[in-house]
C-alpha positions as CSV (number, residue, x, y, z in Angstrom):
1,X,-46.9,1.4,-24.1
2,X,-44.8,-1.7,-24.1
3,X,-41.0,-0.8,-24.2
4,X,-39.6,-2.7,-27.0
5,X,-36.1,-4.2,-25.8
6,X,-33.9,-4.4,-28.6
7,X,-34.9,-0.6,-29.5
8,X,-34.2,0.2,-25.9
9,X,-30.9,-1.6,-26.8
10,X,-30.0,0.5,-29.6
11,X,-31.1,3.6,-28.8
12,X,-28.7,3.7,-25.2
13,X,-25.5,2.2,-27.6
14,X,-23.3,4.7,-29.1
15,X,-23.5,5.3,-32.6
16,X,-20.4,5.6,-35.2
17,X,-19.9,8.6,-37.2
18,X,-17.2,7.3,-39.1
19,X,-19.4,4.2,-41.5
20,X,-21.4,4.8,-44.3
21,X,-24.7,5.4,-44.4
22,X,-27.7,6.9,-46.0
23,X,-29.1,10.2,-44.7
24,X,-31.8,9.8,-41.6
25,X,-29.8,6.8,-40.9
26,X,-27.3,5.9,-38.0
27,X,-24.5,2.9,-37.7
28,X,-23.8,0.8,-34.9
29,X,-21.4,-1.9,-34.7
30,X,-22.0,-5.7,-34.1
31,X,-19.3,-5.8,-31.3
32,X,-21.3,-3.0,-29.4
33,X,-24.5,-4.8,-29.5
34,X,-22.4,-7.9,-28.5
35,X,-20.6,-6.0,-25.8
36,X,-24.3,-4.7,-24.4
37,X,-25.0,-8.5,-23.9
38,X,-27.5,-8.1,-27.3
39,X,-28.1,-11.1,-29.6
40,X,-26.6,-10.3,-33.2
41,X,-28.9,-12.0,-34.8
42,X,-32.1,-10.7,-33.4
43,X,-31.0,-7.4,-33.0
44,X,-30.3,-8.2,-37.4
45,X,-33.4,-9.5,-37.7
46,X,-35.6,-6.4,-35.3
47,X,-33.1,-4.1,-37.8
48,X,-34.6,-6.0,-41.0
49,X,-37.8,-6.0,-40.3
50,X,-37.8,-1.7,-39.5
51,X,-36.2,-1.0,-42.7
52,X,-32.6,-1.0,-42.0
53,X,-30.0,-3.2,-42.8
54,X,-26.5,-5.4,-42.0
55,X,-23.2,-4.9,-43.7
56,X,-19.9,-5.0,-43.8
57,X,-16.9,-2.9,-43.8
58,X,-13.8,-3.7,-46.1
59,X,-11.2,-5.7,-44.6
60,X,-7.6,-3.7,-44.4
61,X,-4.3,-5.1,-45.8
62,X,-1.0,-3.0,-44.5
63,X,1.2,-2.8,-47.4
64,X,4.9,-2.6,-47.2
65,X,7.1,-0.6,-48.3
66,X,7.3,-2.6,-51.7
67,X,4.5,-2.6,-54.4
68,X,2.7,-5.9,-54.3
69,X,4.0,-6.7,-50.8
70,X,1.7,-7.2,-48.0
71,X,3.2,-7.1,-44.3
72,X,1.5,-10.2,-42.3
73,X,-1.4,-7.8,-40.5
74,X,-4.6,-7.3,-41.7
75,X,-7.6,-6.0,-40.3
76,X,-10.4,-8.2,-41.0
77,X,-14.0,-6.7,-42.0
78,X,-16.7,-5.9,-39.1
79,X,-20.3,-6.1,-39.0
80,X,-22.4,-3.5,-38.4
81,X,-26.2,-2.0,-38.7
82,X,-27.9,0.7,-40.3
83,X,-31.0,1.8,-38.5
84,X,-33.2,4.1,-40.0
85,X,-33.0,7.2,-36.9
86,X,-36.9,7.1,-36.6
87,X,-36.8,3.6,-35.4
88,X,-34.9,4.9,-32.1
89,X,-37.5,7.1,-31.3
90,X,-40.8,6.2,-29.2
């Protein structure tokens, strides 16, 4: 049997507990899969294709200690996938 790469990819990069995601389905970050030297956008496309999908977390704005005030950091939103846990098995 052939390996397939980008599920090798995925299945050694750790997964986060802490996004949303359906049941019998695991997240993992863009900035892993960029840190493991992976290609966003066919590691998106691979995702696509077996059922899972891209999205994006909600950006953060630190408020201050006044209503309607907004202190000058914000946490901008991240990428990240949702891969159905089947497709990481062989």
């Amino acid at each position: 049997m052939v390996e397939d790469p980008i599920r090798a990819l995925l299945s050694r990069l750790p997964k986060s507990s802490m996004l949303p995601r359906p049941a019998g389905a695991v997240a993992i970050t863009r900035s892993r899969v960029v840190e493991a030297g992976g290609d966003p956008d066919t590691v998106a496309a691979w995702i696509e294709s077996h059922g899972g999908s891209v999205q994006r977390t909600r950006p953060i704005k630190s408020r201050g200690l006044r209503p309607g005030r907004y202190v000058a950091r914000e946490v901008p939103a991240e990428a990240f996938y949702v891969v159905p846990r089947d497709e990481l098995s062989e």
